[in-house]
C-alpha positions in Angstrom: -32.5 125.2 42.4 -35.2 123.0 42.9 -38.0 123.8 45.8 -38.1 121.5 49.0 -41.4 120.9 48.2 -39.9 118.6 45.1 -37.4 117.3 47.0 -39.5 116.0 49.4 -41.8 114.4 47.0 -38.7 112.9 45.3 -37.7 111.5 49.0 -41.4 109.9 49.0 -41.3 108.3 45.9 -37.9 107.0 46.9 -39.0 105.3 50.0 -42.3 103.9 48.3 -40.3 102.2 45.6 -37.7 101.6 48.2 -40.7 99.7 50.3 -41.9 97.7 47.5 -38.5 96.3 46.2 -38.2 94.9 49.5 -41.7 93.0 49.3 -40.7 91.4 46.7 -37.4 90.3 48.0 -39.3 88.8 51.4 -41.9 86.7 48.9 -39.4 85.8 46.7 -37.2 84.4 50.0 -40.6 82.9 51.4 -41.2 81.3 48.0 -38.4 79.8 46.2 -37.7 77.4 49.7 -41.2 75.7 48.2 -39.7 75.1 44.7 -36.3 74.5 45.0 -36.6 71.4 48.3 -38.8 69.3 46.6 -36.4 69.2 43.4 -33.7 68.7 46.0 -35.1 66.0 47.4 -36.1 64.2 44.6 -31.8 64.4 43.6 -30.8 63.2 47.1 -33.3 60.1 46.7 -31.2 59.2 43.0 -28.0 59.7 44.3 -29.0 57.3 47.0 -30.7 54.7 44.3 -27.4 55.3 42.5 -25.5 54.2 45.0 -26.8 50.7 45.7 -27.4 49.9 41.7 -24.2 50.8 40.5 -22.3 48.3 43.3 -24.4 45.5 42.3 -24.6 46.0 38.9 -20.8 45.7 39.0 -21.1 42.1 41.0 -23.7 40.3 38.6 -22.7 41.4 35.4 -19.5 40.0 34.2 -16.8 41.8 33.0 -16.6 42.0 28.6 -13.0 41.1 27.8 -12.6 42.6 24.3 -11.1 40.1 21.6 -7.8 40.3 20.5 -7.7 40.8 16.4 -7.1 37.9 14.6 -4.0 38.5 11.9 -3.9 35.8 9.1 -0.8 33.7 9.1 1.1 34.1 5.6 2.1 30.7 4.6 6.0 31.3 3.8 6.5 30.6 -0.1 8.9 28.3 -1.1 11.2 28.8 -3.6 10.7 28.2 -7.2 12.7 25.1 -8.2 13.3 23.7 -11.9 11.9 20.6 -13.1 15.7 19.5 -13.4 16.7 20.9 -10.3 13.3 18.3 -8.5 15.0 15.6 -11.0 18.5 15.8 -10.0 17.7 16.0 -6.1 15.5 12.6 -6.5 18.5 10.9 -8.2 20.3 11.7 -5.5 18.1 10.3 -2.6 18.9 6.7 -2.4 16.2 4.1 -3.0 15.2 2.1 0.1 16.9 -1.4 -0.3 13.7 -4.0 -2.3 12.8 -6.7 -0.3 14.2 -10.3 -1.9 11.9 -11.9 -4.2 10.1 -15.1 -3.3 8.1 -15.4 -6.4 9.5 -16.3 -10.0 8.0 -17.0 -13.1 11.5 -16.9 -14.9 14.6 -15.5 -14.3 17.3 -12.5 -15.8 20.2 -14.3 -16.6 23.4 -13.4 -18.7 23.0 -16.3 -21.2 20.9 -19.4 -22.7 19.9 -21.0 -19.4 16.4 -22.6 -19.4 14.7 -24.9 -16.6 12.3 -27.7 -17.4 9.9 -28.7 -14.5 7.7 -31.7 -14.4 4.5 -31.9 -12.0 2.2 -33.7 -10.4 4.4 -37.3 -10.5 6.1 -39.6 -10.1 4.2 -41.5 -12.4 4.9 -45.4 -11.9 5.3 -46.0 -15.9 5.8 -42.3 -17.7 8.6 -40.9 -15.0 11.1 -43.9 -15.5 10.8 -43.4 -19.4 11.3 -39.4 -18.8 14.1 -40.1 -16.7 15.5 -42.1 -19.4 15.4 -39.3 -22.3 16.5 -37.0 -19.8 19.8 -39.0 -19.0 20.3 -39.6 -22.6 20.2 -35.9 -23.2 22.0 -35.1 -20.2 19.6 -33.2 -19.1 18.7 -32.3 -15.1 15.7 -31.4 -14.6 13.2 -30.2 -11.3 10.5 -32.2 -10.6 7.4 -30.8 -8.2 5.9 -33.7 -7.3 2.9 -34.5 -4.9 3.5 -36.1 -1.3 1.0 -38.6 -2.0 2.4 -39.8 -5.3 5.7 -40.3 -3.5 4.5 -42.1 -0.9 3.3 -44.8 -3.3 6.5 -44.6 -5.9 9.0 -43.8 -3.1 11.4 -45.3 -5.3 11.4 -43.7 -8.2 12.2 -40.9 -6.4 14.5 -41.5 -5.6 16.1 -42.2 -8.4 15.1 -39.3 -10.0 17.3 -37.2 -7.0 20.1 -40.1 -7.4 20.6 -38.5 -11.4 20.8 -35.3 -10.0 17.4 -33.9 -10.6 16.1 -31.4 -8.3 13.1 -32.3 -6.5 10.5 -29.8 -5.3 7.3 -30.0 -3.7 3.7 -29.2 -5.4 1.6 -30.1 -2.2 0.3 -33.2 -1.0 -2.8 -33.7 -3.0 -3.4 -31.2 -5.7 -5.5 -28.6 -4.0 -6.5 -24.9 -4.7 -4.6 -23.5 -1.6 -5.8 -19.9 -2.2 -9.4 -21.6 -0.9 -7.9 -23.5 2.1 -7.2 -22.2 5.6 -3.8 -21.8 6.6 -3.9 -25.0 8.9 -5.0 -26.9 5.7 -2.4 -25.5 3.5 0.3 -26.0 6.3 -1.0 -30.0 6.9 -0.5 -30.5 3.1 2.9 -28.7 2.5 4.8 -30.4 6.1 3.4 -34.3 4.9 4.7 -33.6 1.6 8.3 -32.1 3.2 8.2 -35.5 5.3 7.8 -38.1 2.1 10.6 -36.0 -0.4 13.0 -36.4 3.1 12.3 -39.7 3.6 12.6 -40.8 -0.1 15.2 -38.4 -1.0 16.7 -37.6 1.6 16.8 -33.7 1.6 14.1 -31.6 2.3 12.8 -29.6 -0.7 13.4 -26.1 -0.7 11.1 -25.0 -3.8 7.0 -25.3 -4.1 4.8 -24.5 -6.8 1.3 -24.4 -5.9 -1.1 -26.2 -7.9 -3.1 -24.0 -10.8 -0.6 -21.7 -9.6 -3.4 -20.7 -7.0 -2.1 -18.9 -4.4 -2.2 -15.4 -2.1 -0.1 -13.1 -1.5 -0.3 -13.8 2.6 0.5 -17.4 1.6 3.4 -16.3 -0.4 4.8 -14.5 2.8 3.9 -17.2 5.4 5.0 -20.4 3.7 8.4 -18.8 2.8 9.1 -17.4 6.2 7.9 -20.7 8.0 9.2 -23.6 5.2 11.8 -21.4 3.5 10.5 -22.0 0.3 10.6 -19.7 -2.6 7.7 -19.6 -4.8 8.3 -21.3 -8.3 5.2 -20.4 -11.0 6.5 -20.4 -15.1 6.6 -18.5 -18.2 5.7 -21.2 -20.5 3.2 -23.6 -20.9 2.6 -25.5 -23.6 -1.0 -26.8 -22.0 0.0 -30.8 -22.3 -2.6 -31.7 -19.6 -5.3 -30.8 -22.4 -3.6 -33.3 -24.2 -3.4 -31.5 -27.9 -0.4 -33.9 -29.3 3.5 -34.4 -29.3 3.7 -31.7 -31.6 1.5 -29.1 -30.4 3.6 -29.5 -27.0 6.7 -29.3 -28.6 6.0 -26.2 -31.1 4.2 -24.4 -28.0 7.6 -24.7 -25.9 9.9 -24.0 -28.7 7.8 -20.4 -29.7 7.9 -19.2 -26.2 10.6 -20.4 -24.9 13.5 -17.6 -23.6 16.6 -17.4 -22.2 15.6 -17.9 -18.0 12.5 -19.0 -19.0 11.0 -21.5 -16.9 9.1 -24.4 -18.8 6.0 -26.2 -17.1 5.3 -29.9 -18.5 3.5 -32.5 -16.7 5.1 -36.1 -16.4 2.0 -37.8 -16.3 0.4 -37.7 -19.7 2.1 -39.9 -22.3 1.8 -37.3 -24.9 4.4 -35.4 -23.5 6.5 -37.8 -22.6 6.6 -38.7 -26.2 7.4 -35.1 -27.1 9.8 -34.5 -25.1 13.4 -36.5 -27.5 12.2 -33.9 -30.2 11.8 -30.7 -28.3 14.7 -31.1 -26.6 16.9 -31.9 -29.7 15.4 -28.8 -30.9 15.8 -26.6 -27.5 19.8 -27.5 -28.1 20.2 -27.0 -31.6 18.5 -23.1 -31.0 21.3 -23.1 -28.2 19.7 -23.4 -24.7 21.5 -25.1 -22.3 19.3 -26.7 -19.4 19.7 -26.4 -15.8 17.7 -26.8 -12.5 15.5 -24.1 -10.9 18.2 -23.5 -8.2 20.9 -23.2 -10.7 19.1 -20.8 -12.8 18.2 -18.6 -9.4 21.9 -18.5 -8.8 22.2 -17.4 -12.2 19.9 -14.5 -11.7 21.6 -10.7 -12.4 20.2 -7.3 -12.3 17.9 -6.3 -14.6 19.4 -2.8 -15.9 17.0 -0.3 -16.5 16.6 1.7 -20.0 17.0 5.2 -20.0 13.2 6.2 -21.7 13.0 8.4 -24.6 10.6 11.6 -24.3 7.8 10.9 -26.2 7.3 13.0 -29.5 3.4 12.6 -28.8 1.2 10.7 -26.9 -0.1 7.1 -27.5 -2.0 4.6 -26.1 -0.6 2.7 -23.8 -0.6 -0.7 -24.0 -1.6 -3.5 -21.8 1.3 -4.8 -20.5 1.7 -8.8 -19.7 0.9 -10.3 -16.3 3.9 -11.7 -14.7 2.0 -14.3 -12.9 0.7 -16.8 -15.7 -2.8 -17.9 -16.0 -3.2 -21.0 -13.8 -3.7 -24.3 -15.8 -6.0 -26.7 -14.2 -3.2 -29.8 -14.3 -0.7 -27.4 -12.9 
């Protein structure tokens, strides 16, 4: 049992400790105010900063729309087709209908039809004598003659269409037309139309322009406005160089074909003078002659060839223009 002289010195003890716990307590309550307001201040002064900036922030600065992902668009494949299968289908389609020709050189025809043209008469001595042969041969043939020769052997003109020859125009004066303006060309194409009407008495409804010079607009314009068709050749024997009867005559008998049509020139006495033999020989190889018109309404398709597959490959070869070189006495 312990004395009360030890329990009272425990009570002492007690209260001293007692005493200095609650010191501390009061200076800790007294101190931590001084720490903890400024801190708290300084938090209530961002929070208030916050407030303003954020608002604003959200009225200046625009809104980021996010872009939508791009997904690459798959072409859809088509389906694998044979060569025969693409072959047959284009058979198939029909070929938009070919404009009519205007333009001959010579002409498909089922049989030995040729036409002989003269140009650039009437001559006042030659073209009676050709007339002559021709009617002894009984031949018709289509002269293109100039408007200006015409008009100064109106007569002969019209014997010629009398005979039954066709007549045609080849301009009024000889000109490269291809170099003229289309006033030009029209002035010389309407004066000759006039002349063959009043000599003839029927308009012409074939040209040939001289050297064979002429465009395609041309072409176009002169059929659409005069109704002409376009009349060039596919043999030419080059008289107006004047080689000789027989040089003319061999040079039409070699390239002469069936439609072919054959250019002279019945103003150069050379081929005048060739022209009994050549046509004794024309007839004896068969040909029968006719005018341009006739052998035009002769005309038939031209029926296409099936083409063989090439084994192997060769070099092609040039093929031939179908517009003949222009002669300078064309």
């Amino acid at each position: 049992m312990r004395s009360p002289e030890c329990s009272g010195a425990t009570t002492v003890g007690y209260s001293l400790r007692l005493a200095k716990t609650a010191r501390s307590a009061t200076y800790a309550f007294n101190f931590l105010p001084s720490l903890v307001m400024p801190n708290y201040r300084l938090l209530l002064c961002c929070a208030i900063t916050l407030s303003f900036t954020v608002p604003l922030a959200a009225q200046t600065t625009p809104a980021i729309k996010r872009a939508k992902p791009v997904h690459p668009i798959e072409a859809t494949p088509k389906p694998a087709t044979s060569p025969n299968a693409e072959k047959q289908a284009a058979e198939k389609t029909p070929a938009p209908p070919k404009e009519p020709a205007i333009t001959f050189n010579s002409v498909h025809v089922d049989g030995p039809y040729i036409a002989m043209t003269f140009d650039d008469g009437p001559s006042a001595t030659l073209t009676p004598k050709l007339l002559d042969i021709l009617a002894a041969h009984h031949i018709k043939a289509t002269f293109f003659v100039l408007g200006e020769m015409v008009a100064e052997h109106p007569e002969i003109l019209a014997r010629a269409a009398r005979e039954g020859h066709e007549i045609a125009s080849h301009s009024w004066s000889h000109p490269n037309l291809a170099k003229m303006s289309q006033e030009g060309v029209r002035s010389q194409l309407q004066r000759t139309d006039d002349e063959i009407k009043t000599a003839a008495g029927q308009r012409p409804t074939l040209f040939r322009p001289p050297y064979g010079s002429i465009t395609e607009r041309q072409k176009r314009w002169i059929h659409d406005e005069f109704g002409y068709d376009i009349i060039l050749w596919d043999v030419d024997p080059l008289d107006w160089r004047r080689p000789g009867p027989a040089v003319v005559r061999n040079r039409i008998l070699k390239e002469t074909r069936p439609g072919s049509i054959v250019l002279s020139h019945d103003i150069h006495p050379g081929t005048i003078e060739a022209m009994p033999s050549t046509f004794d020989e024309l007839e004896a190889k068969g040909f029968k002659f006719v005018t341009v018109s006739e052998l035009l309404g002769m005309a038939t398709p031209v029926t296409p060839h099936p083409k063989a597959e090439p084994v192997e490959k060769t070099a092609a070869k040039a093929a031939p223009s179908a517009v003949p070189a222009s002669s300078p006495g064309d």
